[in-house]
N, CA, C and O atoms as CSV, one atom per row, in Angstrom:
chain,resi,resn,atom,element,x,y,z
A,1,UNK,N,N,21.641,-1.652,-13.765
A,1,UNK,CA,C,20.470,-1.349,-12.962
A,1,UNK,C,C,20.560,0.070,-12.430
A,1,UNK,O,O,21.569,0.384,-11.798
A,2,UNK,N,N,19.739,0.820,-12.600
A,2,UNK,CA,C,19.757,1.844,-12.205
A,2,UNK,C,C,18.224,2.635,-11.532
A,2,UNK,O,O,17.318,2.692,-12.364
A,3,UNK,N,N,17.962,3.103,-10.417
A,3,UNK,CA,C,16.535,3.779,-9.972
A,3,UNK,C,C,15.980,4.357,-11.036
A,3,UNK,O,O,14.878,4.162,-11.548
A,4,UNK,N,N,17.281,5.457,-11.469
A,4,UNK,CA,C,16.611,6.395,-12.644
A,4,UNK,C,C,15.643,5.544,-14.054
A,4,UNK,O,O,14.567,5.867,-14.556
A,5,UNK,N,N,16.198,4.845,-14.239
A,5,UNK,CA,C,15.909,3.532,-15.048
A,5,UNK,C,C,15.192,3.052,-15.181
A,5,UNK,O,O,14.847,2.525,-16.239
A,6,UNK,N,N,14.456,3.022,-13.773
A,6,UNK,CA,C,13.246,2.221,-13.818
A,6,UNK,C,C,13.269,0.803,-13.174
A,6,UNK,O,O,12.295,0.069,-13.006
A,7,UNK,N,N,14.962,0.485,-12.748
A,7,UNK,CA,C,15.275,-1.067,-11.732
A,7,UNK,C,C,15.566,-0.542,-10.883
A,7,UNK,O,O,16.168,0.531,-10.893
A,8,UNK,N,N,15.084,-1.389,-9.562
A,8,UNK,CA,C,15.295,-1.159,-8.456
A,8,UNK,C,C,17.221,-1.647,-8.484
A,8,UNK,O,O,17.737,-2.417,-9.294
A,9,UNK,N,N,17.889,-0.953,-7.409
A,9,UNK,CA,C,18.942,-1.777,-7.617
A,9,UNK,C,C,19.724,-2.257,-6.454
A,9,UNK,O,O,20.926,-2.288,-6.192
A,10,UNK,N,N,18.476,-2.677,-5.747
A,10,UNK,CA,C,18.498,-3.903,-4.012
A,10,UNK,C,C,18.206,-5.060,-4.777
A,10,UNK,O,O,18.981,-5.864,-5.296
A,11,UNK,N,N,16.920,-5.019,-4.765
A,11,UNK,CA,C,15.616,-6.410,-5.361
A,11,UNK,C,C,15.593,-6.602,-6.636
A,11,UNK,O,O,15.165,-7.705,-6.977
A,12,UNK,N,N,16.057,-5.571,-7.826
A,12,UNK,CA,C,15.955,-5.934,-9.302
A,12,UNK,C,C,14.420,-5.378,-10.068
A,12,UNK,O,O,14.020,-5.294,-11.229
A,13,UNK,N,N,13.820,-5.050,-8.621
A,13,UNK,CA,C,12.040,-4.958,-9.254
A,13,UNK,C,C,12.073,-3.840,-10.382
A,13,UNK,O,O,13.077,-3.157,-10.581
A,14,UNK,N,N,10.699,-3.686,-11.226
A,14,UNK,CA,C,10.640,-2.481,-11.766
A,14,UNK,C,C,9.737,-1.651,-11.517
A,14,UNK,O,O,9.514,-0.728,-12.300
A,15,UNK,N,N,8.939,-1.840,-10.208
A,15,UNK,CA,C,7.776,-1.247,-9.208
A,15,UNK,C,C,8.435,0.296,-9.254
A,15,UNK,O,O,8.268,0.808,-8.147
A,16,UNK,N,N,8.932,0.946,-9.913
A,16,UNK,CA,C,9.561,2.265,-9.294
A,16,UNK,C,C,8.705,3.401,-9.197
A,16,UNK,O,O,8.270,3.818,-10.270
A,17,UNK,N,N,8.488,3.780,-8.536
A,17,UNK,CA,C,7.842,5.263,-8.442
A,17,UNK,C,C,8.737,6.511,-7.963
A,17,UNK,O,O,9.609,6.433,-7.098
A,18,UNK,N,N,8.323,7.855,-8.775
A,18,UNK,CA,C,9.141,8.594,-8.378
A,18,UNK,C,C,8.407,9.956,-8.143
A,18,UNK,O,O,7.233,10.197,-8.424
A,19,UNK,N,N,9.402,10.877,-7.523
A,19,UNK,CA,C,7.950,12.598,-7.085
A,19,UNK,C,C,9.333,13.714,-7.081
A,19,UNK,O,O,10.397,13.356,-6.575
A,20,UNK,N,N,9.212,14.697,-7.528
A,20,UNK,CA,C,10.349,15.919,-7.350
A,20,UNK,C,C,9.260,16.903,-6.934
A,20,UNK,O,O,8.060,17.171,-6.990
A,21,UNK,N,N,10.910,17.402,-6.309
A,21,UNK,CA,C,9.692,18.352,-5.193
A,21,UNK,C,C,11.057,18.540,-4.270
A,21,UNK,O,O,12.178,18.068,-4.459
A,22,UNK,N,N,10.498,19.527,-3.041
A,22,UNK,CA,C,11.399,20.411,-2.438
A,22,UNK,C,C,11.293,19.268,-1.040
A,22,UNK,O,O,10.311,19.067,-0.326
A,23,UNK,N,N,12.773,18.585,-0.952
A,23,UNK,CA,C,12.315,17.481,0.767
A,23,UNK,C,C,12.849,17.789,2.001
A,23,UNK,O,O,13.799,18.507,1.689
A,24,UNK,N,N,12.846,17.720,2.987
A,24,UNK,CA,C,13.216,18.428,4.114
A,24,UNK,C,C,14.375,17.555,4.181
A,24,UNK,O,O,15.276,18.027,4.876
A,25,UNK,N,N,14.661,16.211,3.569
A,25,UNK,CA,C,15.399,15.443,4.593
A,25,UNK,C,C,16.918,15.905,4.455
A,25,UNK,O,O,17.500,15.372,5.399
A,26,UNK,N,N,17.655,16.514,3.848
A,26,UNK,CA,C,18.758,17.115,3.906
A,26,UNK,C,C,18.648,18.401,3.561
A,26,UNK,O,O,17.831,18.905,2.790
A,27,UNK,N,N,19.779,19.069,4.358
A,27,UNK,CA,C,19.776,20.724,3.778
A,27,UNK,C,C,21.046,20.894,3.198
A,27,UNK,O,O,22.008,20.215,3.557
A,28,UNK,N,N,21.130,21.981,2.099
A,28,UNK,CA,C,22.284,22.458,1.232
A,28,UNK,C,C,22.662,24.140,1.299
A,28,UNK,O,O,21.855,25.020,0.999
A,29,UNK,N,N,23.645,24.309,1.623
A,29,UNK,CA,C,23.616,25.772,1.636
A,29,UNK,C,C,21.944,26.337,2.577
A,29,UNK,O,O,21.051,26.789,1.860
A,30,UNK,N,N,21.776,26.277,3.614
A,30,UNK,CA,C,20.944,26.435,3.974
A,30,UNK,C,C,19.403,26.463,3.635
A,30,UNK,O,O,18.441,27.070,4.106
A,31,UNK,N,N,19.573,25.573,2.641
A,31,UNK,CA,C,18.036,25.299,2.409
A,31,UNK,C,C,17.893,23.859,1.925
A,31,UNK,O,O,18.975,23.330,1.671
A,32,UNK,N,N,16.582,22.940,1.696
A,32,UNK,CA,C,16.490,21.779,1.333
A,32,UNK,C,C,16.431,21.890,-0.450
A,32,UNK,O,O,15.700,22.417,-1.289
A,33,UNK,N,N,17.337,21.275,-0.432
A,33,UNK,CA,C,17.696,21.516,-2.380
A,33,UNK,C,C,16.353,20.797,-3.091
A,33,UNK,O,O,15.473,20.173,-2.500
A,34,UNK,N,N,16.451,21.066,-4.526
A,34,UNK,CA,C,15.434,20.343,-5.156
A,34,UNK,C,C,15.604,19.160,-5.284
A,34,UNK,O,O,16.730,18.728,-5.530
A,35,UNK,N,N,14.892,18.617,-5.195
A,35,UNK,CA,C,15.200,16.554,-5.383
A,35,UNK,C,C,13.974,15.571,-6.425
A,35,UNK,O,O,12.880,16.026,-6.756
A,36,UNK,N,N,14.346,14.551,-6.701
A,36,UNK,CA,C,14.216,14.167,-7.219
A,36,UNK,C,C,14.469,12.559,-6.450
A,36,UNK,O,O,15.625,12.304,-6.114
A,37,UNK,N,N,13.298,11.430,-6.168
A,37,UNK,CA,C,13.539,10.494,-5.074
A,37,UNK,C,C,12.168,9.676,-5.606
A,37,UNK,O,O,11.005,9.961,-5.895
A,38,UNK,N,N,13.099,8.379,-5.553
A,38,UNK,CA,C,12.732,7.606,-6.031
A,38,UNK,C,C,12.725,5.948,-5.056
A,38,UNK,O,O,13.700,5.603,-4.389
A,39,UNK,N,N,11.492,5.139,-5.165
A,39,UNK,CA,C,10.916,4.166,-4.213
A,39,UNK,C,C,10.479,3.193,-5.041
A,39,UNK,O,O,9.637,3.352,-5.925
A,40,UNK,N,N,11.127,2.029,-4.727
A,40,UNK,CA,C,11.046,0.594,-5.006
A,40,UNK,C,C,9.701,0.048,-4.366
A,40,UNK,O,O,9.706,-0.280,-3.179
A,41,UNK,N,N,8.400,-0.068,-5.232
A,41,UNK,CA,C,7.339,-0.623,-4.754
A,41,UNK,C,C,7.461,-2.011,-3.841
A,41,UNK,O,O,6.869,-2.267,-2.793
A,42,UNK,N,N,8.282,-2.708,-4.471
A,42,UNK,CA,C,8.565,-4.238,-4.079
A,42,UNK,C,C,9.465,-4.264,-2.960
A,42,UNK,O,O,9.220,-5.118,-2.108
A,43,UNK,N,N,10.680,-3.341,-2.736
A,43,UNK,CA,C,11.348,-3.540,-1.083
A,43,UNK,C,C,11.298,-2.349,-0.299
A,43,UNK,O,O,11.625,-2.603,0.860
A,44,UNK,N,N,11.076,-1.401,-0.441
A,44,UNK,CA,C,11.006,0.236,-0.388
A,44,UNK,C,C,12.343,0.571,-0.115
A,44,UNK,O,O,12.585,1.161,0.937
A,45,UNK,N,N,13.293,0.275,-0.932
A,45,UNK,CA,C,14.444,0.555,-1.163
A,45,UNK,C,C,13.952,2.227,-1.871
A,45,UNK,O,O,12.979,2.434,-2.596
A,46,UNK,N,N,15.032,3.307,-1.350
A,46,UNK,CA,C,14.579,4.556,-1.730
A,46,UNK,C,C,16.250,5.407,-2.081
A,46,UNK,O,O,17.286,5.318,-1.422
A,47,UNK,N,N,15.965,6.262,-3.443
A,47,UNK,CA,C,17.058,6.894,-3.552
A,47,UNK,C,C,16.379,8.326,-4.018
A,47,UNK,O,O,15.304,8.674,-4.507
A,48,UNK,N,N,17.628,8.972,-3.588
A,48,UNK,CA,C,17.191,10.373,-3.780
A,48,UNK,C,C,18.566,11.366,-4.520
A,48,UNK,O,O,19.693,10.989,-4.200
A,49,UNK,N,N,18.482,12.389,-5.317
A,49,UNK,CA,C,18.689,12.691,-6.061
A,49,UNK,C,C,18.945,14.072,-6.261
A,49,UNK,O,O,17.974,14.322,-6.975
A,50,UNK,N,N,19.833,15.661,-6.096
A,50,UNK,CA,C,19.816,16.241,-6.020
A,50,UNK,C,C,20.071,17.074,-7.541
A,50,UNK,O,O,21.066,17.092,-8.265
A,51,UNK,N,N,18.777,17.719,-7.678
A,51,UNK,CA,C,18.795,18.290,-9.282
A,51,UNK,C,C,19.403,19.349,-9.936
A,51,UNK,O,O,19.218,19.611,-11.125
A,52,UNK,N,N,20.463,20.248,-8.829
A,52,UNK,CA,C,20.806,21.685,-9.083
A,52,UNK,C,C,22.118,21.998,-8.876
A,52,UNK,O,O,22.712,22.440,-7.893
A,53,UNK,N,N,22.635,21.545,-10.504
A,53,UNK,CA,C,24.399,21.991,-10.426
A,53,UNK,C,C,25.012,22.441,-9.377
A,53,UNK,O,O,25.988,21.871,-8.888
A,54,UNK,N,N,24.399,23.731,-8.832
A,54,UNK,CA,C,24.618,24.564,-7.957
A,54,UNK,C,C,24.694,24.096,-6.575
A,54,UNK,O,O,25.709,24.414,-5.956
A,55,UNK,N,N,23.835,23.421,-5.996
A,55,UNK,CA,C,23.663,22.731,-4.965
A,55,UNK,C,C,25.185,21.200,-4.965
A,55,UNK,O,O,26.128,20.989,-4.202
A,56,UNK,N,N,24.686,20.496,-6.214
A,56,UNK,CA,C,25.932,19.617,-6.236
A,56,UNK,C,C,27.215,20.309,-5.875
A,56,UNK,O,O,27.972,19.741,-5.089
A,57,UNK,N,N,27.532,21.479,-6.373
A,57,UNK,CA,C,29.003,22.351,-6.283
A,57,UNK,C,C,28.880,22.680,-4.785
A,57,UNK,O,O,29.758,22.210,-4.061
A,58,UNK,N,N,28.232,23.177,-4.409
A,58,UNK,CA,C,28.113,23.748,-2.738
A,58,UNK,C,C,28.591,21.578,-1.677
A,58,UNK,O,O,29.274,21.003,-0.829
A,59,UNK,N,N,27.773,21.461,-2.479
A,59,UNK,CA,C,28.187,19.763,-1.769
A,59,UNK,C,C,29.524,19.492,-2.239
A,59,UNK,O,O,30.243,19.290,-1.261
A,60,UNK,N,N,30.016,19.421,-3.080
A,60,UNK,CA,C,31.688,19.039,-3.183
A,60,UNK,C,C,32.781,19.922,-2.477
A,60,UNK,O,O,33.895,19.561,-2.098
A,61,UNK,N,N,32.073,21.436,-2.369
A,61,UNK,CA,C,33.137,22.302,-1.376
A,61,UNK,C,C,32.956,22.108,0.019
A,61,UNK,O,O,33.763,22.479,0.871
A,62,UNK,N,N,31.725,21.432,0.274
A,62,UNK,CA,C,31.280,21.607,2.010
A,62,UNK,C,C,31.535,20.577,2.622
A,62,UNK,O,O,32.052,20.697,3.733
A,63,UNK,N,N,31.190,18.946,1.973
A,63,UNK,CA,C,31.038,17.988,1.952
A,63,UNK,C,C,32.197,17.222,2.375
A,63,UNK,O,O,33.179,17.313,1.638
A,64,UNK,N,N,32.305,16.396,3.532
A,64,UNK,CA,C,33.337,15.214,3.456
A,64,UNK,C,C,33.151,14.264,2.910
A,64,UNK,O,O,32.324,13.427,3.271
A,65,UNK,N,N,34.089,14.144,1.622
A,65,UNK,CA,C,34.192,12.594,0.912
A,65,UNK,C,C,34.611,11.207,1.637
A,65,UNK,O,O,35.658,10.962,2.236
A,66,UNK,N,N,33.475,10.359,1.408
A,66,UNK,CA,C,33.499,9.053,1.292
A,66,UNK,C,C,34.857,8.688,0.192
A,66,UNK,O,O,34.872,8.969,-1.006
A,67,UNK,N,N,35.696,8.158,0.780
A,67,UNK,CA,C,37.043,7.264,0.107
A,67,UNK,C,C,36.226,5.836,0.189
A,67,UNK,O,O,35.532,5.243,1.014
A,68,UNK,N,N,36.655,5.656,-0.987
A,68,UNK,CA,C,36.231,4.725,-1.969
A,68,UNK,C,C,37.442,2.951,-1.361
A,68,UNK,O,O,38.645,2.952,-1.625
A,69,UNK,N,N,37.135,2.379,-1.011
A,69,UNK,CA,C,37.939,1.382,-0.183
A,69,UNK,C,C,37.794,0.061,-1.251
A,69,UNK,O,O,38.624,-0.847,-1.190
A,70,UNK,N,N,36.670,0.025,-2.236
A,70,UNK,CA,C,36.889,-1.663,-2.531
A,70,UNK,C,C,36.871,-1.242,-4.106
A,70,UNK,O,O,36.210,-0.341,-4.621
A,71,UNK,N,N,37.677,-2.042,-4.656
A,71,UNK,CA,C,38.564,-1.731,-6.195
A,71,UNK,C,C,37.451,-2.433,-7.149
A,71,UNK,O,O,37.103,-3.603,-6.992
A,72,UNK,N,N,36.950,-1.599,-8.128
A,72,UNK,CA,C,36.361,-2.503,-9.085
A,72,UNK,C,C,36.824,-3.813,-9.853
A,72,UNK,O,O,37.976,-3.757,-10.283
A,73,UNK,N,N,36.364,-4.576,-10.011
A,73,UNK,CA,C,37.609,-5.434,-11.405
A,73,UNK,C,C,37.762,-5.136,-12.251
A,73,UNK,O,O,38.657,-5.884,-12.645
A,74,UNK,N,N,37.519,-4.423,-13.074
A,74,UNK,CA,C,38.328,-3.782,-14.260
A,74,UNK,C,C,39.178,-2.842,-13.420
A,74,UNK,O,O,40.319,-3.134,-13.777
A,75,UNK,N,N,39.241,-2.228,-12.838
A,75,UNK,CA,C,40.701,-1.867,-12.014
A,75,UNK,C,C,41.445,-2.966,-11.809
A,75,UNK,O,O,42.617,-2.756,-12.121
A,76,UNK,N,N,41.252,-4.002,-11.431
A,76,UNK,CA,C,42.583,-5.149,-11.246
A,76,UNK,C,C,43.017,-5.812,-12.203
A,76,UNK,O,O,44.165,-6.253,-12.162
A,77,UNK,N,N,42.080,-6.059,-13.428
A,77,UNK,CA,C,42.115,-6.390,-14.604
A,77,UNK,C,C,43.196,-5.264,-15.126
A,77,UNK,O,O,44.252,-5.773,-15.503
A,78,UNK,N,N,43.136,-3.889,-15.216
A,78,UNK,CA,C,44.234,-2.957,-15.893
A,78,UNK,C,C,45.243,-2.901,-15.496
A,78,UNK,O,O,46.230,-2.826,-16.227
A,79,UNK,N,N,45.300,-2.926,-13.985
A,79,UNK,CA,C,46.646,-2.471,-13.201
A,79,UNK,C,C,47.318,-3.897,-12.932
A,79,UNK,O,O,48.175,-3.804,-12.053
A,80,UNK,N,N,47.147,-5.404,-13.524
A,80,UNK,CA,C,47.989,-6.559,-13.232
A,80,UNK,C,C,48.669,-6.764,-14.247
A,80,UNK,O,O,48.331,-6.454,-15.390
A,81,UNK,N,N,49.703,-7.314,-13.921
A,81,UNK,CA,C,50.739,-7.168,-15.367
A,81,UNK,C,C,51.348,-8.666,-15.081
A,81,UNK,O,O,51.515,-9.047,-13.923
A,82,UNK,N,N,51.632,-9.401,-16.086
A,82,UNK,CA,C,52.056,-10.653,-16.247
A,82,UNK,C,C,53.445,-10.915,-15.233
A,82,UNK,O,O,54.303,-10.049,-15.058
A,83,UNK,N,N,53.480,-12.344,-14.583
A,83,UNK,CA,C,54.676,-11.940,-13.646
A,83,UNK,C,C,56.180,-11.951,-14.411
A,83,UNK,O,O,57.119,-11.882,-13.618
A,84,UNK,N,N,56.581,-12.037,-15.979
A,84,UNK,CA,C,57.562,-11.934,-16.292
A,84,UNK,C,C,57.592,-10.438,-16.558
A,84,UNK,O,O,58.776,-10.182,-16.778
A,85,UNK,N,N,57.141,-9.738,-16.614
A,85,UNK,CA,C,57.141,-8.396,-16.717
A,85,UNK,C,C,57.890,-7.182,-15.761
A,85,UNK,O,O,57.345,-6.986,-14.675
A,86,UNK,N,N,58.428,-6.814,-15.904
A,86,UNK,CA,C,59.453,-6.124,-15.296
A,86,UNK,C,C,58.732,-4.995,-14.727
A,86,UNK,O,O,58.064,-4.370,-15.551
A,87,UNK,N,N,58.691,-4.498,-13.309
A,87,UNK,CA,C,58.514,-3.757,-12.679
A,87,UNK,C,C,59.195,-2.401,-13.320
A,87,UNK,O,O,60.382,-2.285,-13.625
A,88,UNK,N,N,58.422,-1.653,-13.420
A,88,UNK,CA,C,58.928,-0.388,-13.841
A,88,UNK,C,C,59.433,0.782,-12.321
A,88,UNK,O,O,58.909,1.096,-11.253
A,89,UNK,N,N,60.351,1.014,-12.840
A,89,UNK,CA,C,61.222,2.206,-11.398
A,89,UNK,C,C,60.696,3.641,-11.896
A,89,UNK,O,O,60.224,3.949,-12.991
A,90,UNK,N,N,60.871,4.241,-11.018
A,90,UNK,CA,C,60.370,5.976,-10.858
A,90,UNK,C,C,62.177,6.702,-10.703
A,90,UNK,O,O,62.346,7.914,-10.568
């Protein structure tokens, strides 16, 4: 499921509408970056979308990262190892 897609991905709907264009609601490097934002007709679940390499790069140097706290399952699926299996040492 994905907004870009065309599924909502709260409700599942495919009501999506979308508008690019310049939005006030965050600023980047001192200006509101180009966006790209997108609205779930059916819950108004809304995502938004920043379109300019440049802007993304200014956000990874400026930006405090969100740490990632809950493990996918295919992460636990790779990293479990049968219990006769011998612990490997460093």
């Amino acid at each position: 499921m994905s907004m870009r897609n065309g599924t909502c991905t709260e409700c599942g709907s495919d009501e999506i509408y979308m508008r690019s264009g310049w939005f006030h609601n965050i600023v980047v490097a001192f200006l509101p970056p180009r966006t790209r934002v997108y609205v779930c007709g059916t819950c108004g679940y809304l995502a938004e979308f920043i379109k300019e390499d440049s802007n993304l790069e200014h956000v990874r140097k400026n930006w405090g990262r969100v740490e990632n706290t809950m493990k996918r399952k295919r992460d636990e699926q790779r990293t479990s190892m049968p219990e006769d299996t011998p612990t490997p040492t460093l």
